[in-house]
Structure formats: C-alpha cells, structure tokens
C-alpha positions as a printed NumPy array, in Angstrom:
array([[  3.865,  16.084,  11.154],
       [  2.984,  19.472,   9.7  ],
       [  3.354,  19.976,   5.691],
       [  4.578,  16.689,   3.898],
       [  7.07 ,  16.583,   1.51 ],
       [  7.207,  13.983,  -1.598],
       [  9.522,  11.578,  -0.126],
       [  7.046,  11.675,   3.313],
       [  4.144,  11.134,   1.06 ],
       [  5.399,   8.349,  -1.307],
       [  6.765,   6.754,   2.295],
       [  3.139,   6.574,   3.6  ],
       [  1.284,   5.98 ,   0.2  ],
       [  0.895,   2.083,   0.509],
       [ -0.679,   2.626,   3.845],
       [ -2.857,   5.516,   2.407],
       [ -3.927,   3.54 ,  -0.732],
       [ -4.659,   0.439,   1.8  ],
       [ -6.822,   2.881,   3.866],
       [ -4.681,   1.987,   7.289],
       [ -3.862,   5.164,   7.82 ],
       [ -4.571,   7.425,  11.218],
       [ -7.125,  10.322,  10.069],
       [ -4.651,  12.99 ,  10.788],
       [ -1.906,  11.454,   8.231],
       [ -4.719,  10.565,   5.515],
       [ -6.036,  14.451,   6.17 ],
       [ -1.887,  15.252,   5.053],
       [ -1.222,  12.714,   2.415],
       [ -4.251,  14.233,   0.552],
       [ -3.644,  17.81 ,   1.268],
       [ -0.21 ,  16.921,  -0.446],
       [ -1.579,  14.775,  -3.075],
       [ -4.113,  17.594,  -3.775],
       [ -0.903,  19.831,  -5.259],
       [  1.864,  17.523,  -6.482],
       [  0.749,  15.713,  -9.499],
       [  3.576,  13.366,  -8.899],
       [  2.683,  12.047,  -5.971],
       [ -1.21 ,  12.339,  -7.209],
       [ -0.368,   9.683, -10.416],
       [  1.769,   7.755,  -8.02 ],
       [ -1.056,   6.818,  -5.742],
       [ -3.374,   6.345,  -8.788],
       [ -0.69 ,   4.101, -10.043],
       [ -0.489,   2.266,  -6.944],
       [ -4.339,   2.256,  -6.664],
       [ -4.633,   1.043, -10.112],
       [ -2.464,  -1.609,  -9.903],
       [ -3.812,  -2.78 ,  -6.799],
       [ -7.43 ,  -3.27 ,  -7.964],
       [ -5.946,  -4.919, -11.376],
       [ -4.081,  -7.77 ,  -8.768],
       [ -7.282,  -7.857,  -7.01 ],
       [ -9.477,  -8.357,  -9.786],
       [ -6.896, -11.202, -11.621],
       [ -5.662, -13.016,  -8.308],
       [ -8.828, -12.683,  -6.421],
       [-11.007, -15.847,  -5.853],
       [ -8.251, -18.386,  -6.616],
       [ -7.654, -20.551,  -3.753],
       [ -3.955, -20.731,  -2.929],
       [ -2.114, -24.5  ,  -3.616],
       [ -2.54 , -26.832,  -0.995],
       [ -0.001, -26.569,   1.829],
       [  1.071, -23.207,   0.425],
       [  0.209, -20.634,   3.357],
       [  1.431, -23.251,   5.916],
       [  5.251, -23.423,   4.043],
       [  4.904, -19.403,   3.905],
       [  3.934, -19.251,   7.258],
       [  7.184, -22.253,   8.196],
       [  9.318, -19.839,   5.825],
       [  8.725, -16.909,   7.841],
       [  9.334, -18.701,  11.167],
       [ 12.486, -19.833,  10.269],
       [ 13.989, -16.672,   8.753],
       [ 16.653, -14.843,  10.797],
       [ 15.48 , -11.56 ,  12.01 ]])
C-alpha cells in the first residue's frame, strides 16, 4: 500500500478504531496518524464517540422481537 494519504486513512479508520485491521495496514494508518493531526483528532473523535455509545447503550437489552425484524429487514432488502 506504501505511504497513505488522508483520504486512504480516513477510508480505513473505522476498521482501525474497531481494531479489525491486518497488522501491515494498522502499522500504516498509525505511521500516518503519527504526522497529520487531522486524521490523528479524527480517529480520537471516532474513538471517543465510540466508547461514549458504548458506555450509554451498553447493557440495555434490545426490545423484544427487535433483532429478529432487523434481521427479516435485511433479508428482504434488494441488493
């Protein structure tokens, strides 16, 4: 992939943040996050606000029947 660029970076950042990344891309994302303080506050940002949904949302069961209509929602949606 060689050196990323700040579209590349902020294109891969939700995977970074969620740690899914291969170690070769993470090893890029941070070398880029390292000197673009852009990109840097964007992942804080999305780190951030990840752990704030986490912390509010977390531990509340979802409404009965909920994940099942998702689920129906998502079967039934044209590709």
């Amino acid at each position: 992939m060689g050196d990323m660029g700040c579209r590349e970076t902020k294109r891969e950042l939700e995977r970074y943040v969620d740690g899914e990344c291969l170690k070769e891309l993470t090893v890029e994302v941070e070398a880029h996050l390292a000197g673009c303080t852009d990109c840097h506050d964007h992942a804080e940002f999305k780190r951030h606000m990840k752990l704030l949904i986490a912390t509010k949302c977390g531990g509340e069961a979802l409404p009965e029947g909920l994940a099942e209509r998702i689920r129906e929602r998502i079967r039934s949606a044209n590709p």
